[in-house]
C-alpha positions as CSV (number, residue, x, y, z in Angstrom):
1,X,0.0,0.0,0.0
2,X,1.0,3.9,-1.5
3,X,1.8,5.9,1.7
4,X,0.1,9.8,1.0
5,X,2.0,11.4,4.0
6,X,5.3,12.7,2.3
7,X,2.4,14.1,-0.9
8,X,0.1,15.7,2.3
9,X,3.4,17.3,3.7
10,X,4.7,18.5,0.3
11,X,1.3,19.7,-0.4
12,X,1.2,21.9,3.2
13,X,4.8,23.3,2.5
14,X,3.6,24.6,-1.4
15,X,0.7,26.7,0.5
16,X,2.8,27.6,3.6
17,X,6.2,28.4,2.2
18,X,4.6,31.4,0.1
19,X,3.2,32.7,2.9
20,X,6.2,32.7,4.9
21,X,8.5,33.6,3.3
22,X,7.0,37.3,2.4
23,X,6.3,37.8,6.4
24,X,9.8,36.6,7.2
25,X,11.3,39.0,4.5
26,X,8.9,42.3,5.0
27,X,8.5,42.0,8.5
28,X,10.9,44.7,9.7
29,X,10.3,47.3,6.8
30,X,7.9,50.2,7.2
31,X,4.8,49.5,4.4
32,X,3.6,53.0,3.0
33,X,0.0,54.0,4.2
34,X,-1.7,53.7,1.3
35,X,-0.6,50.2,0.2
36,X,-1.5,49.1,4.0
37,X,-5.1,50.5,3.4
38,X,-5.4,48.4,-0.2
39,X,-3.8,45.7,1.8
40,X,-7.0,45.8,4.4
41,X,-9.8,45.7,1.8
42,X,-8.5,42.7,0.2
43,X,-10.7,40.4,2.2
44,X,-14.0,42.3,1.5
45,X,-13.0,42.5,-2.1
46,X,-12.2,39.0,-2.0
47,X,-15.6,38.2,-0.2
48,X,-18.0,40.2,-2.8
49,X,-16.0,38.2,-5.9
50,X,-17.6,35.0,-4.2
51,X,-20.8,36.2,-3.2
52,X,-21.2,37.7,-6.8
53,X,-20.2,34.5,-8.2
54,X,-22.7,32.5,-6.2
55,X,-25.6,34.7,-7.1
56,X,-25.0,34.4,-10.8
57,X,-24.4,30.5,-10.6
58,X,-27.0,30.0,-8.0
59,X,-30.3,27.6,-9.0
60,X,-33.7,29.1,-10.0
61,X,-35.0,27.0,-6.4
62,X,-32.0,28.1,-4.6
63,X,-32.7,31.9,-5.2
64,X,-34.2,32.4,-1.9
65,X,-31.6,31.0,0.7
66,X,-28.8,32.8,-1.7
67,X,-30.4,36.5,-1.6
68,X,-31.3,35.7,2.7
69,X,-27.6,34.2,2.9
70,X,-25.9,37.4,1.0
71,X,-28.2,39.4,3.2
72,X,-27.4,38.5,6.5
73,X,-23.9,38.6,5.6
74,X,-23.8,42.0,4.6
75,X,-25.8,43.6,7.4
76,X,-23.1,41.5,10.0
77,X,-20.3,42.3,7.9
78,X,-21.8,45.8,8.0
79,X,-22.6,46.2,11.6
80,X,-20.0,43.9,12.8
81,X,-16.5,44.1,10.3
82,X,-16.3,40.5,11.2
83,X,-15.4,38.7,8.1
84,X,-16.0,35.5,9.6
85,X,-19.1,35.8,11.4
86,X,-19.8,37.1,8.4
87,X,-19.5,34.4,6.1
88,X,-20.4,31.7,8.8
89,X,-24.0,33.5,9.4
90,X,-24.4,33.6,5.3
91,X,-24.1,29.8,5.0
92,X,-25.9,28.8,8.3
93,X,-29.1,30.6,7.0
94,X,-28.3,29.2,3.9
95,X,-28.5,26.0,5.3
96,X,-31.9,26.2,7.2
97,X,-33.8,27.9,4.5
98,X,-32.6,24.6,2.2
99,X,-33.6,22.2,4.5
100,X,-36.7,23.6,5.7
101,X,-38.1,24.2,2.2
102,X,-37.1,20.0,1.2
């Protein structure tokens, strides 16, 4: 039997070395104001690309639970800033509206 440990390990090092290395290299040089703020709004941006995408791919009976989902995820993004509460909320109600209308 094939082993898949040294693949999962290569694997985690491609997605974690890229990360580190930048952090590692940049983390004792002042960044310039305005490239910190397009540095902050890169998860929102990031966000509204998916959320776009799911509307326009969404199913004629999922219309519903996508519009609530988006919903409830902007007005906590909105109110809250929390990107993760945020997205968590949007697929919980998501979720329930789904199920309850099967």
């Amino acid at each position: 039997m094939r082993t898949y440990i040294p693949l999962i390990i290569g694997m985690g090092l491609a997605t974690y070395l890229p990360r580190l290395i930048p952090l590692v290299a940049l983390s004792d040089r002042k960044i310039d104001d305005r490239v910190r703020e397009f540095l902050y709004y890169i998860p929102y941006t990031s966000l509204s690309i998916l959320i776009i995408r799911g509307i326009i791919t969404a199913d004629s009976n999922m219309k519903i639970a996508t519009i609530a989902g988006i919903a409830i995820a902007g007005i906590l993004s909105y109110k809250k800033g929390n990107l993760v509460l945020s997205v968590l909320s949007g697929i919980l109600l998501s979720f329930l509206i789904i199920n309850m209308s099967i």
